[in-house]
C-alpha distance (Angstrom), angle and dihedral (degrees) to the residues before:
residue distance angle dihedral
X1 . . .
X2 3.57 . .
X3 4.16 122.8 .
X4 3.57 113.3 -120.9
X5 4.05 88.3 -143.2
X6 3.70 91.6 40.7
X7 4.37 90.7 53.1
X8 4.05 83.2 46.4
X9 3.67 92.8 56.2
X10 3.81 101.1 39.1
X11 4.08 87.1 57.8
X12 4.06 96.0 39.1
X13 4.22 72.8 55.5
X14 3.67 102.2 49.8
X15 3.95 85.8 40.4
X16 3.77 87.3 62.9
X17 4.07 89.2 48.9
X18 4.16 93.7 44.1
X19 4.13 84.9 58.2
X20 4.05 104.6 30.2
X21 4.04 93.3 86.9
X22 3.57 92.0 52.7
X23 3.86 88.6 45.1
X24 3.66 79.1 52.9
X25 3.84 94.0 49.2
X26 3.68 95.2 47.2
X27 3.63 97.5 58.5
X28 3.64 89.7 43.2
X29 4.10 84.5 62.5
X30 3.27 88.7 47.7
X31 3.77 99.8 57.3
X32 3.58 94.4 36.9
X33 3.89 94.8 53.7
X34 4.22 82.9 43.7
X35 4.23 90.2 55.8
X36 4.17 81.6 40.7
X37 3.58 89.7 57.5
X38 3.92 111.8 37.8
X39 4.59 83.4 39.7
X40 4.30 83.5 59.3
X41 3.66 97.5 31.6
X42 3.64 114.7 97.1
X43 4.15 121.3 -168.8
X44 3.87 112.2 -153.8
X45 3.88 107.7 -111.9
X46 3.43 131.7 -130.2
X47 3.61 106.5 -60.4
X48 3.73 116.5 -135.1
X49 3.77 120.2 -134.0
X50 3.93 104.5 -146.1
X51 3.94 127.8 -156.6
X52 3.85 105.1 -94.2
X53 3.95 116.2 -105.8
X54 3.91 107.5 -154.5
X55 3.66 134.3 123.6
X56 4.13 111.4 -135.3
X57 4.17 94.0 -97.2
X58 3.45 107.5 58.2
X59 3.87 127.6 167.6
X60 3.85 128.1 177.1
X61 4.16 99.3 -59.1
X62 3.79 101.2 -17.0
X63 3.92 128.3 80.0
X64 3.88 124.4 -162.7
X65 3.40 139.3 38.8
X66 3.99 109.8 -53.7
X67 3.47 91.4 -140.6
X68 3.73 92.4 69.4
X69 4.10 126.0 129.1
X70 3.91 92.5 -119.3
X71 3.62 131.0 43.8
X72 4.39 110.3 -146.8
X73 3.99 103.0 -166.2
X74 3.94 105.1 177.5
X75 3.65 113.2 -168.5
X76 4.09 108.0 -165.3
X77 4.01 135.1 156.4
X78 4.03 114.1 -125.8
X79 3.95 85.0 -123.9
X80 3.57 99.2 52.9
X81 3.36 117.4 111.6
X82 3.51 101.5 -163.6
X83 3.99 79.7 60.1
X84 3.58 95.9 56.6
X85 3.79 91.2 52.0
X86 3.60 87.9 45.7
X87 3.79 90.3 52.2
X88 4.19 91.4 44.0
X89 3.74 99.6 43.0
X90 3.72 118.9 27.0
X91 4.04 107.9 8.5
X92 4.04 86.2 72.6
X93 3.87 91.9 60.9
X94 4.42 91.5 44.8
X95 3.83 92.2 57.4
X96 3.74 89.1 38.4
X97 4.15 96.7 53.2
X98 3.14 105.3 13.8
X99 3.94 107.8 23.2
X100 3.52 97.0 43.0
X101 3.97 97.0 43.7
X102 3.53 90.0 58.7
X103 4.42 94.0 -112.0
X104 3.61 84.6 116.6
X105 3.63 141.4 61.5
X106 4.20 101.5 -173.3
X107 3.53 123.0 -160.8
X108 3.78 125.1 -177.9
X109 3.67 112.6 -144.3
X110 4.30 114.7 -173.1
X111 3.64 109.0 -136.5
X112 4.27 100.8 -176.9
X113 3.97 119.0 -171.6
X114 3.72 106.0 114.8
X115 4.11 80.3 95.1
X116 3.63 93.9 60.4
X117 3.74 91.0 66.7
X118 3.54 92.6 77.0
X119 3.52 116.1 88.5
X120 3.79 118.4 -116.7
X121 3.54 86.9 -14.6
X122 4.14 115.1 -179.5
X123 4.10 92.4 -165.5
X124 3.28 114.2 43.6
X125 4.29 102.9 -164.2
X126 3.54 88.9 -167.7
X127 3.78 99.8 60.5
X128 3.87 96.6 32.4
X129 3.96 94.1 52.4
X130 3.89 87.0 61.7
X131 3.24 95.9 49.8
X132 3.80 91.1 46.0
X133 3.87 79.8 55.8
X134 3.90 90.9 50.5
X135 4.41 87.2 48.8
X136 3.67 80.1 54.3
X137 3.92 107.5 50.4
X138 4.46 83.6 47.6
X139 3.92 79.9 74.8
X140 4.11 98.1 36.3
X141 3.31 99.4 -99.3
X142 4.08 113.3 98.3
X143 3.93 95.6 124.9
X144 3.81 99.2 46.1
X145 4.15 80.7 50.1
X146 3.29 90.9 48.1
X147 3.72 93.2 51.6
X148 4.18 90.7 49.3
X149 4.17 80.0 59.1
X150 3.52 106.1 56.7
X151 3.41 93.8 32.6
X152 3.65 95.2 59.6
X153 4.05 93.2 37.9
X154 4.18 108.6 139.6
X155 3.86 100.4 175.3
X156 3.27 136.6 -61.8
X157 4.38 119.2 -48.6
X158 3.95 90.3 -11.1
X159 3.87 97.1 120.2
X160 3.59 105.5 -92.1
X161 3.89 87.2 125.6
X162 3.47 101.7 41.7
X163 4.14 119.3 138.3
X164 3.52 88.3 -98.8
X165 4.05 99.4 49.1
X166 3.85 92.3 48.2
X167 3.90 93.1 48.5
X168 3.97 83.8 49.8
X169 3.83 91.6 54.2
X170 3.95 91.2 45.5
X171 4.07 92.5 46.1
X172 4.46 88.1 43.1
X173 4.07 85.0 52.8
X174 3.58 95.0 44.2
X175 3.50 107.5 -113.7
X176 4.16 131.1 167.0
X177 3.85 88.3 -95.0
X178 3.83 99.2 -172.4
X179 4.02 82.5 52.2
X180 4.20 94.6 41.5
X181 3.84 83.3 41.5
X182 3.61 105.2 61.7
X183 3.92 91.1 33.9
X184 3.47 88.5 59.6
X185 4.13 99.8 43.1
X186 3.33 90.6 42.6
X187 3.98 96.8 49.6
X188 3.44 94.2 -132.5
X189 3.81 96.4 161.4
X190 3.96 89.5 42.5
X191 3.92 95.4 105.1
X192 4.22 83.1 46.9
X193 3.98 90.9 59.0
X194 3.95 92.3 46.0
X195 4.03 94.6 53.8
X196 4.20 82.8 42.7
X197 3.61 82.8 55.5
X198 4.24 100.1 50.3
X199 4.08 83.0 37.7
X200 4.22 89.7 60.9
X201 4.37 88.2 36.2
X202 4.45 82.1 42.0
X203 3.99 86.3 52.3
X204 3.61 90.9 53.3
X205 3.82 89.6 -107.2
X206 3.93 119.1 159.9
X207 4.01 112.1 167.7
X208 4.08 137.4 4.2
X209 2.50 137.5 -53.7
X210 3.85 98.6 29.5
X211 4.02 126.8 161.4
X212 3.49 141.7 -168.2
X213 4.02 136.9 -159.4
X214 3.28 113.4 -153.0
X215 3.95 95.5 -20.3
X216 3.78 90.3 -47.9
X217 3.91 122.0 122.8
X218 3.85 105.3 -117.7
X219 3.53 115.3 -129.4
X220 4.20 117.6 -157.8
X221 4.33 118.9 -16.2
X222 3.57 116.1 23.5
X223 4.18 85.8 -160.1
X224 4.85 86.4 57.0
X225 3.55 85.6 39.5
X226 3.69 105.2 58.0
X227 4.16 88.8 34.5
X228 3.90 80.9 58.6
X229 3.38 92.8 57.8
X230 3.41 106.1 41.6
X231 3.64 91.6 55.3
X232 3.91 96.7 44.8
């Protein structure tokens, strides 16, 4: 003769069994949608605050005094890295010489297709960095932008550009981020970076960095180019 107690606990006991492997399911979910989340979620890094490039006159993408002899254009993609060693190793000692002395009239031109490599690709770091660049020069401050970019370049499409890292740079160099925000998710300056791009293809330029004197593709160091010029 069955126990009334002893029928009670043998069902509260295959109760727990009916529900365990959906117990077991549920935290399954739950770790699953955890790894989903931390694999796609991407902190900002450290952002690097670089050593300002700029000569003393400065006005929207051009340095120098427009008067000068020789006219620099550089034409450069903010993913290049032959850019960024252009930028750390030899652009410091054109402003200084040549810049500065008022032989040169510099103009920075963005030229932005290292994107475009990426397959299918719905951000395109290349072309949104510039026009980060081109949120930053509507408050005055392109070429300290500019600087934040290369000097916080980590290889080609690997998320050093990403929404979230330009914002940082505009917020660590003090810019109006409600303004720089919506100019940059709205891609204000978008149409800008396309007619810098047919201005570089125009000017018979085909990689980065590229420069030209005085509209004139330069061909082997920047440095004997410019002293060639200067002393035509």
């Amino acid at each position: 003769m069955a126990n009334r107690d002893e029928i009670k606990r043998r069902r509260s006991k295959k109760k727990r069994r009916d529900i365990t492997p959906f117990i077991i399911i549920g935290v399954l979910v739950v770790v699953v949608l955890g790894i989903v989340i931390l694999s796609t979620y991407k902190p900002v890094a450290e952002v690097i605050v670089p050593t300002f490039h700029s000569a003393t006159i400065t006005d929207g993408l051009t340095m120098g005094d427009p008067n000068a002899p020789v006219k620099l254009t550089e034409f450069a993609d903010f993913q290049c890295p032959g850019c960024g060693v252009y930028w750390s190793n030899t652009e410091p000692t054109v402003i200084q010489n040549y810049v500065e002395t008022g032989k040169v009239f510099y103009t920075f031109s963005p030229f932005s297709f290292v994107g475009s490599f990426v397959r299918n690709n719905p951000y395109d770091e290349s072309i949104k960095s510039a026009e980060a660049a081109y949120c930053a020069n509507d408050q005055g401050k392109f070429w300290e932008y500019r600087d934040y970019i290369f000097a916080n370049q980590i290889g080609e499409n690997q998320g050093a550009f990403s929404e979230k890292r330009l914002l940082a740079f505009a917020e660590s160099l003090s810019l109006d981020m409600k303004t720089f925000s919506t100019c940059l998710k709205s891609a204000e300056h978008y149409q800008d970076v396309m007619d810098a791009n047919d201005f570089a293809t125009n000017s018979g330029i085909n990689q980065t960095p590229s420069f030209t004197i005085d509209g004139v593709v330069v061909e082997g160091d920047l440095i004997t180019a410019l002293e060639a010029a200067l002393n035509k």
